[in-house]
C-alpha positions as CSV (number, residue, x, y, z in Angstrom):
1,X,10.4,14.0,123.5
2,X,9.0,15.4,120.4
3,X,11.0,17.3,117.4
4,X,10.0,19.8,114.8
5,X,8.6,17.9,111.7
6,X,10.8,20.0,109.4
7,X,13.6,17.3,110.4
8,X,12.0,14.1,109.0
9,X,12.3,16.9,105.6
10,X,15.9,17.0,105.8
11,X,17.3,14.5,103.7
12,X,19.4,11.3,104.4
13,X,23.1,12.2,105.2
14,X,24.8,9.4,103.4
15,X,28.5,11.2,104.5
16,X,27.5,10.0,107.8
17,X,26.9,6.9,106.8
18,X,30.4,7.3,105.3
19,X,31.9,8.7,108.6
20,X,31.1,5.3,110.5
21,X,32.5,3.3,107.5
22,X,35.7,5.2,108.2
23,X,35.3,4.6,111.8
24,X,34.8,0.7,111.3
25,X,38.0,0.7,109.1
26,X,40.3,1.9,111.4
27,X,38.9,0.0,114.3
28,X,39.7,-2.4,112.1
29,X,43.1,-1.1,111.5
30,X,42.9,-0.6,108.0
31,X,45.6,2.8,107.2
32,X,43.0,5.5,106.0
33,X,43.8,7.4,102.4
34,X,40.7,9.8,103.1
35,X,39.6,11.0,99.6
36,X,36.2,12.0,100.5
37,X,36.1,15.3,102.0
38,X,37.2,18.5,100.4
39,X,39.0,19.8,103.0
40,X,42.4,21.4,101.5
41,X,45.4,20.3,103.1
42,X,47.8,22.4,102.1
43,X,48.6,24.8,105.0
44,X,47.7,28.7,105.2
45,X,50.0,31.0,104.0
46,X,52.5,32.2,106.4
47,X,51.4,36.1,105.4
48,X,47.7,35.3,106.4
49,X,48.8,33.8,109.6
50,X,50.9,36.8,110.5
51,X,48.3,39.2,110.1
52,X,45.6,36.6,112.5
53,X,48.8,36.2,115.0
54,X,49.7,40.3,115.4
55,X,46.0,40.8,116.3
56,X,45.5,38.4,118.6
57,X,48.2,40.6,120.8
58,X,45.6,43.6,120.5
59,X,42.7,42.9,123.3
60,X,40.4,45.7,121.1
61,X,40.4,42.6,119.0
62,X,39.0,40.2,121.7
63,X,35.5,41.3,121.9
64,X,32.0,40.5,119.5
65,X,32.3,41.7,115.8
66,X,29.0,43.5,114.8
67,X,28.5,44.3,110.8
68,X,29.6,47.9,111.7
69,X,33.1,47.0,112.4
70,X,33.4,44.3,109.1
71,X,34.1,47.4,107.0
72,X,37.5,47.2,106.5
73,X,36.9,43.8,105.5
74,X,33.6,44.6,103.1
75,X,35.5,47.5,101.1
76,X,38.6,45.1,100.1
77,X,35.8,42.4,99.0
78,X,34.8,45.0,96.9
79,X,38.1,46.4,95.8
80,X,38.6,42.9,94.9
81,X,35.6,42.2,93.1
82,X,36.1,45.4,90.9
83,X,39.9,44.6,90.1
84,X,39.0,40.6,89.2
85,X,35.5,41.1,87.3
86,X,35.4,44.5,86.6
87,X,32.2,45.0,88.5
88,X,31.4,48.1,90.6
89,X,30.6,46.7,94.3
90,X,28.9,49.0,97.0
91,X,30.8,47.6,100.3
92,X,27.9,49.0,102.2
93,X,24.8,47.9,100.5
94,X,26.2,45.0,98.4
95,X,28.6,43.2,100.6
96,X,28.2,40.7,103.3
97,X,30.6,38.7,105.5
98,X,30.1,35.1,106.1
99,X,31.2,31.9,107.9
100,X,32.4,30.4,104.7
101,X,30.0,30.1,102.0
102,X,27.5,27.5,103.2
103,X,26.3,29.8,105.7
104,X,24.8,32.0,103.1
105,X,23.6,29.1,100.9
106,X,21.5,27.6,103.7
107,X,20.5,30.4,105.5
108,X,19.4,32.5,102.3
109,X,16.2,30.2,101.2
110,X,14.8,31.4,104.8
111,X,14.5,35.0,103.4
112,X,13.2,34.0,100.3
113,X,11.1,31.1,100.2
114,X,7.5,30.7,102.1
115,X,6.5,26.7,102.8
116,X,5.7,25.4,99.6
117,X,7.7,27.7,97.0
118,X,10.1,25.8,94.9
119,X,14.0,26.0,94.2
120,X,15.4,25.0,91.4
121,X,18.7,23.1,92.3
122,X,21.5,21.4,90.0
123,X,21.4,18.1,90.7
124,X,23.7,16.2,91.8
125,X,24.8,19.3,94.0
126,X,26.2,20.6,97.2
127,X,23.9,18.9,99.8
128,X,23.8,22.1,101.5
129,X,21.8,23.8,98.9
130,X,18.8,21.2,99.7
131,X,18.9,21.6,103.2
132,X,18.4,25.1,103.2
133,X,15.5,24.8,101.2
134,X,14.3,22.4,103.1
135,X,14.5,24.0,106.5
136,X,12.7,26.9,104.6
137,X,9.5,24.4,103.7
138,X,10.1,24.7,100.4
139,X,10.5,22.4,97.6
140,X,13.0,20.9,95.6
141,X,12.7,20.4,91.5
142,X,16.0,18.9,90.6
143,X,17.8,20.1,87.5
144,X,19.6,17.1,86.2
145,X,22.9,17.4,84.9
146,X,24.2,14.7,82.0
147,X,27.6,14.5,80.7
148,X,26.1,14.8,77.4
149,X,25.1,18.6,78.2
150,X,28.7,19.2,79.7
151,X,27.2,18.7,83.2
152,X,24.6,22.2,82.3
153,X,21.3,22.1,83.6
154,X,18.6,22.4,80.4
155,X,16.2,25.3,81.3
156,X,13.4,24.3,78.8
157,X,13.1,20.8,80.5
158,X,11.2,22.5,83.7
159,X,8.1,22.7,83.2
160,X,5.6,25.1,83.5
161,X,3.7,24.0,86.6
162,X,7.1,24.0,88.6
163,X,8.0,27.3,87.1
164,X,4.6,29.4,88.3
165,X,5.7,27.7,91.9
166,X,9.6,28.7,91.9
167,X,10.9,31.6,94.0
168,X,14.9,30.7,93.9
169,X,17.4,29.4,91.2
170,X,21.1,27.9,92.6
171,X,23.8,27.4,89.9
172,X,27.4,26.6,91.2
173,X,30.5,26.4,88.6
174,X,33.3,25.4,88.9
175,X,31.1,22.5,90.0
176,X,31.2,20.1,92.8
177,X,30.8,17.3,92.3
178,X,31.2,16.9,88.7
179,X,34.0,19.3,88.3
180,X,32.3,21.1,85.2
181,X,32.7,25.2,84.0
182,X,30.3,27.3,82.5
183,X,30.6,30.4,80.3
184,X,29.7,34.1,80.5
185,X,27.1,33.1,77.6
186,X,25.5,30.1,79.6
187,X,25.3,32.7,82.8
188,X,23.7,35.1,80.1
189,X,20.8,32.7,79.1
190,X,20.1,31.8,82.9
191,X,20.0,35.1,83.5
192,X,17.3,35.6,81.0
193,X,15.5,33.0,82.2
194,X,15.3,33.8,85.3
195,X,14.0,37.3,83.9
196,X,11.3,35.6,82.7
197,X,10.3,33.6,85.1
198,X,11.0,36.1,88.2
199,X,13.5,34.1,90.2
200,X,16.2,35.1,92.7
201,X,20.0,33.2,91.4
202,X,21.7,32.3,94.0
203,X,25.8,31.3,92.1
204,X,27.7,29.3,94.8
205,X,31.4,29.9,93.8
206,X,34.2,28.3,96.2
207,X,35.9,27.6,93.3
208,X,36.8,30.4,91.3
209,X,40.6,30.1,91.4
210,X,41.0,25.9,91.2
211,X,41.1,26.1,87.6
212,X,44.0,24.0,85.3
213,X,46.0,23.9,81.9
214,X,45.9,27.6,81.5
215,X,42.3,27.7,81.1
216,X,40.7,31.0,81.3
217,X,39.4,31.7,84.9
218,X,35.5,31.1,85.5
219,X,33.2,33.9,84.9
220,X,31.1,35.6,87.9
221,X,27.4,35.3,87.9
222,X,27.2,38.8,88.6
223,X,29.1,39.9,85.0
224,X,25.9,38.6,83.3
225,X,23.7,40.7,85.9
226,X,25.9,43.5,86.4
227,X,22.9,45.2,87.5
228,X,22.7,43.1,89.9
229,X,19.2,42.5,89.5
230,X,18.2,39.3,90.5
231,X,21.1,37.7,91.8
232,X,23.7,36.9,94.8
233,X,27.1,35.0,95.3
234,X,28.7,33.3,98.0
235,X,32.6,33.1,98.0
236,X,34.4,30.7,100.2
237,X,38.3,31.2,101.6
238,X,38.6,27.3,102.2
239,X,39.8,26.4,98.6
240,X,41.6,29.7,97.1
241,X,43.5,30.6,100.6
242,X,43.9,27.0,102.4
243,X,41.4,28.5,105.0
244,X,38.7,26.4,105.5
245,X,39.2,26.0,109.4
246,X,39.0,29.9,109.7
247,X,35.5,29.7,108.6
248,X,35.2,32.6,106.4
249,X,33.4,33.9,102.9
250,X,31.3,36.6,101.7
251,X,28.1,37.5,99.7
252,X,28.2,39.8,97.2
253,X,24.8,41.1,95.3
254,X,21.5,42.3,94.5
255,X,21.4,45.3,98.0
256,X,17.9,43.8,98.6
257,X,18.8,40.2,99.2
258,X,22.2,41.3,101.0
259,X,19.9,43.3,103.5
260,X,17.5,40.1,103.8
261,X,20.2,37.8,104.3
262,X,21.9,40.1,107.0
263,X,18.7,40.3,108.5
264,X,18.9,36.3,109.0
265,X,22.6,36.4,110.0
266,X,21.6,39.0,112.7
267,X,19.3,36.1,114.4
268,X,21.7,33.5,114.3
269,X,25.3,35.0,115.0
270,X,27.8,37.7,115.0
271,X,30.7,37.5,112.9
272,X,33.8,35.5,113.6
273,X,36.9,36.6,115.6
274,X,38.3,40.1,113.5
275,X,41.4,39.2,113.3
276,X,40.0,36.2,110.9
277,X,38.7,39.5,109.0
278,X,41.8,40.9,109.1
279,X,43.6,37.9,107.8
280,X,41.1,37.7,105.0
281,X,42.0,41.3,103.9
282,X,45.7,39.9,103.6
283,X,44.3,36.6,101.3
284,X,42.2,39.4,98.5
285,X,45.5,41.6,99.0
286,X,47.8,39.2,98.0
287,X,50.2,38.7,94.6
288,X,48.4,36.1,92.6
289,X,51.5,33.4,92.7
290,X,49.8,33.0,96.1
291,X,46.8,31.3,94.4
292,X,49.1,30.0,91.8
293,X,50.7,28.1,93.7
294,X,47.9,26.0,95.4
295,X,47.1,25.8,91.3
296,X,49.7,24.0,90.5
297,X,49.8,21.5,93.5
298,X,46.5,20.5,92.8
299,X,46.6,20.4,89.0
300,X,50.3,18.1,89.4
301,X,47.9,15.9,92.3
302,X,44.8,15.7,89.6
303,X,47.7,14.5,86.6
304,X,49.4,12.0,89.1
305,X,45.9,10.8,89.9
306,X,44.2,10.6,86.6
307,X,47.1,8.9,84.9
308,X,47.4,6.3,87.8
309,X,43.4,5.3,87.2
310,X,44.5,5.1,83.4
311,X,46.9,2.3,84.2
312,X,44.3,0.1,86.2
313,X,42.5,1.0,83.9
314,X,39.9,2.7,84.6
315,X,38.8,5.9,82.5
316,X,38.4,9.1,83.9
317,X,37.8,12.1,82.1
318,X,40.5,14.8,83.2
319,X,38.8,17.5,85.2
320,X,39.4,21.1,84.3
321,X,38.6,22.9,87.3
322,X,38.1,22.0,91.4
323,X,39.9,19.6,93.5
324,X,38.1,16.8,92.3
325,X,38.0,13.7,90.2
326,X,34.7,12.4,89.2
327,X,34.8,9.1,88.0
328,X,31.9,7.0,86.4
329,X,31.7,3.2,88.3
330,X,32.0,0.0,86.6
331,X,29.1,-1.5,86.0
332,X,28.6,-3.7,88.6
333,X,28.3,-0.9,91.0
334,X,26.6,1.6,88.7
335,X,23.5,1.7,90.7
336,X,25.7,1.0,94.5
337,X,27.7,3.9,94.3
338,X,27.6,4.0,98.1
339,X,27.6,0.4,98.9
340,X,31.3,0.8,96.7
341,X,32.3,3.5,99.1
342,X,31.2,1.7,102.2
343,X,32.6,-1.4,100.6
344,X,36.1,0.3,99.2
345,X,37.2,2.1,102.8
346,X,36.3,-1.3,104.8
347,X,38.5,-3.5,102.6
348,X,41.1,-1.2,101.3
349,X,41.0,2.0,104.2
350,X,40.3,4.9,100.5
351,X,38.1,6.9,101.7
352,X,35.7,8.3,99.0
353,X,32.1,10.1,98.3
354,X,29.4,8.4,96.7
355,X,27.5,10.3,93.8
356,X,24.6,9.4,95.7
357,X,25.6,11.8,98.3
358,X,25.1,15.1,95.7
359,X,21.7,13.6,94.5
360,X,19.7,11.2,92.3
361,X,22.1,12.6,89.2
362,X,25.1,11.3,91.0
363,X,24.3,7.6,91.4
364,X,26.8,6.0,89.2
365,X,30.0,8.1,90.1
366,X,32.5,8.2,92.8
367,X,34.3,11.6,93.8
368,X,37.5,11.7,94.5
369,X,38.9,14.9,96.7
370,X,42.7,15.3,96.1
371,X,43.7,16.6,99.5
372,X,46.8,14.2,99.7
373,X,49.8,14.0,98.1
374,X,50.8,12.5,95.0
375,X,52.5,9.2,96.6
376,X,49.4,8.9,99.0
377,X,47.0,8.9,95.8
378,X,49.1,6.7,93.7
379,X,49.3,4.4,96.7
380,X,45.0,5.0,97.0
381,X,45.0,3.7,93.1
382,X,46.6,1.0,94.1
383,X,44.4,-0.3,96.3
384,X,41.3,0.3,94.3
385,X,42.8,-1.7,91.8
386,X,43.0,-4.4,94.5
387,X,39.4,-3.9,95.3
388,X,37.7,-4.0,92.1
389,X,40.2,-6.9,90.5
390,X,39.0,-8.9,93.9
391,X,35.5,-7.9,93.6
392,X,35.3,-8.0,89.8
393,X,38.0,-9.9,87.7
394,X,36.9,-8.7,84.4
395,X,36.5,-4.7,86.0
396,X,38.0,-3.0,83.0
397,X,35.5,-4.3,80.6
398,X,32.8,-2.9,82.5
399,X,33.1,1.0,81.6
């Protein structure tokens, strides 16, 4: 049996490799403190529910969803958009539903890129932004991202040869995995040089609400180009609503690359079940202690959890944004960062992602999701400091 060669392109899954490690612990019956996924798990909101519940009673509900009947949901997107960024959105031209957000970042480089354009991706990054490239036949420049640039990619590093071959530009802040923000003026000077250099940005933006300390909320993408020239954004329910089983999101953007993107979609599915839709439309129409709330949670999870490492100790700059923390290793794993992982769940049962996973730029740092509560992560500290005392006496020392 032979397979397309555009698989051997796709690059090594290393949260598979983590998915056996967890496997092995528990056969070995280690109790797993799973850290590594970003999967929320605080529960829907009961208002959200209700609305999915009612119209699962209604059988006109039962049947395919084409784009024609997303309407309702495409004009509160809008509505939405206008009242949070002051942006005028066109639900017909400039609006698209998704199943969550990672549909649209892997299925948009199909519509965009011929075999042997090049993206420009943050790296480390949301694997899914490679593999969509990838599946396209294009390649991949990395834009490194160093604490000592606040985690910002440097446009005047990429050179000139990569930049007559580049078709497509992804940024994503709040960022995952290193938990950094950007400003409305670092979105302006992307912008420009994307101007200049005639690419499509693509701003991947989950994370929009999951910001802490009273901290202004993140910019769009789309405030910069509020032409909407050049660029698209993909918006995820999983983080802001608790949703991520529901699978849904949205693009909102340049009408061009929202009608080549739909054109995609319209090959590989219909839309998901409408009361989802309908329980979306409940989420944007919402009072914002709604979002607050899920705040909070995660920003008195992210204090629990950063002071805890402290007292190991093990230094860990205090995220700002996102349900992450992510932590630099010791130096004795500086260059392992997923032989720690693998190492860390077998002997201990915590669960976390190696940098490696998001990239060349994130060998030497550990992600930590904070999808449990704050015992269960004070408990997960504990362990680690077991883990690293046993494998490394002298651990502290080594930051």
């Amino acid at each position: 049996m032979q397979f397309a060669q555009r698989l051997h392109s796709l690059p090594a899954n290393v949260f598979a490799d983590m998915d056996q490690a967890k496997t092995e612990a528990k056969k070995q019956g280690q109790s797993l403190i799973d850290l590594s996924l970003g999967s929320s798990d605080l529960p829907t909101h009961p208002q959200i529910l209700a609305t999915i519940a009612e119209a699962l009673q209604r059988p006109q509900t039962h049947g395919y969803l084409l784009h024609q009947g997303t309407q309702a949901f495409r004009r509160a997107v809008a509505k939405w958009y206008e009242a949070r960024f002051g942006l005028g959105v066109d639900p017909e031209t400039e609006v698209l539903s998704l199943i969550g957000s990672q549909e649209g970042t892997a299925h948009l480089p199909l519509a965009i890129l011929n075999p042997g354009d090049v993206a420009l991706l943050l790296d480390p990054g949301y694997p899914s932004h490679a593999g969509g490239v990838y599946l396209a036949g294009g390649e991949i420049y990395p834009m490194p991202l160093r604490p000592e640039n606040q985690f910002l990619p440097v446009f005047s590093e990429v050179p000139d040869a990569v930049l007559a071959r580049a078709k497509l530009m992804v940024l994503s802040y709040p960022h995952n995995p290193t938990t950094a923000t950007a400003s409305l003026d670092f979105f302006q000077a992307a912008l420009a040089f994307a101007q200049r250099y005639d690419l499509v940005v693509v701003h991947d933006f989950p994370y929009c609400d999951l910001v802490f300390g009273g901290a202004p909320l993140p910019p769009s993408f789309l405030q910069a180009d509020r032409s909407k020239e050049r660029s698209i954004e993909f918006f995820t329910f999983s983080k802001s609503y608790n949703m991520g089983g529901f699978r849904i999101g949205f693009a909102v953007g340049n009408a061009q690359l929202i009608q080549a993107l739909r054109r995609i979609k319209a090959i590989v599915d219909f839309n998901q079940y409408q009361g989802i839709l309908q329980g979306a439309i409940t989420a944007l129409q919402s009072p914002p202690q709604l979002i607050q709330e899920t705040v909070q949670i995660f920003a008195q999870r992210r204090d629990q959890f950063i002071q805890a490492l402290a007292e190991i100790p093990w230094p860990v700059p205090r995220p700002l944004a996102t349900m992450y923390v992510w932590a630099p290793l010791p130096a004795p794993w500086q260059t392992r960062s997923l032989e720690f992982c693998r190492q860390l769940v077998l002997k201990t049962g915590v669960a976390a992602s190696p940098g490696a996973g998001f990239g060349a730029g994130g060998e030497g740092f550990v992600r930590f999701a904070l999808v449990q509560d704050p015992p269960t992560l004070v408990e997960a500290v504990r362990r680690l400091q077991d883990f690293l005392q046993e494998a490394r006496p002298d651990f502290s020392s080594r930051f």
